[in-house]
Phi, psi and omega in degrees: 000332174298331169283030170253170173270157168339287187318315193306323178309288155348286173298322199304294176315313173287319186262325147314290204262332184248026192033026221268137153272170191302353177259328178290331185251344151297330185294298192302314188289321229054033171274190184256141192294298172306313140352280188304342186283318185293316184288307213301302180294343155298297162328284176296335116006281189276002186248339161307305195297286204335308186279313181100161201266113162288331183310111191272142169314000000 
């Protein structure tokens, strides 16, 4: 989680780890609902590189 920027940080934890929906943690955040969707999809991106993919190719 230290490689997300704040914001990113921010949606994971409110919508991931604290089951929130994307509208309930944009609300709670003040992020803009597209803003949070958008960190949300960076954020899983970089958290992909980071862990690596179980999936196999």
């Amino acid at each position: 989680m230290t490689r997300l920027d704040p914001r990113e940080r921010e949606a994971v934890t409110w919508v991931y780890l604290r089951g929130h929906t994307y509208e309930e943690a944009a609300e709670a955040t003040g992020i803009p609902l597209g803003t949070l969707k958008r960190a949300l999809r960076t954020a899983l991106v970089t958290l992909k590189e980071v862990l690596g993919d179980p999936r196999p190719a």
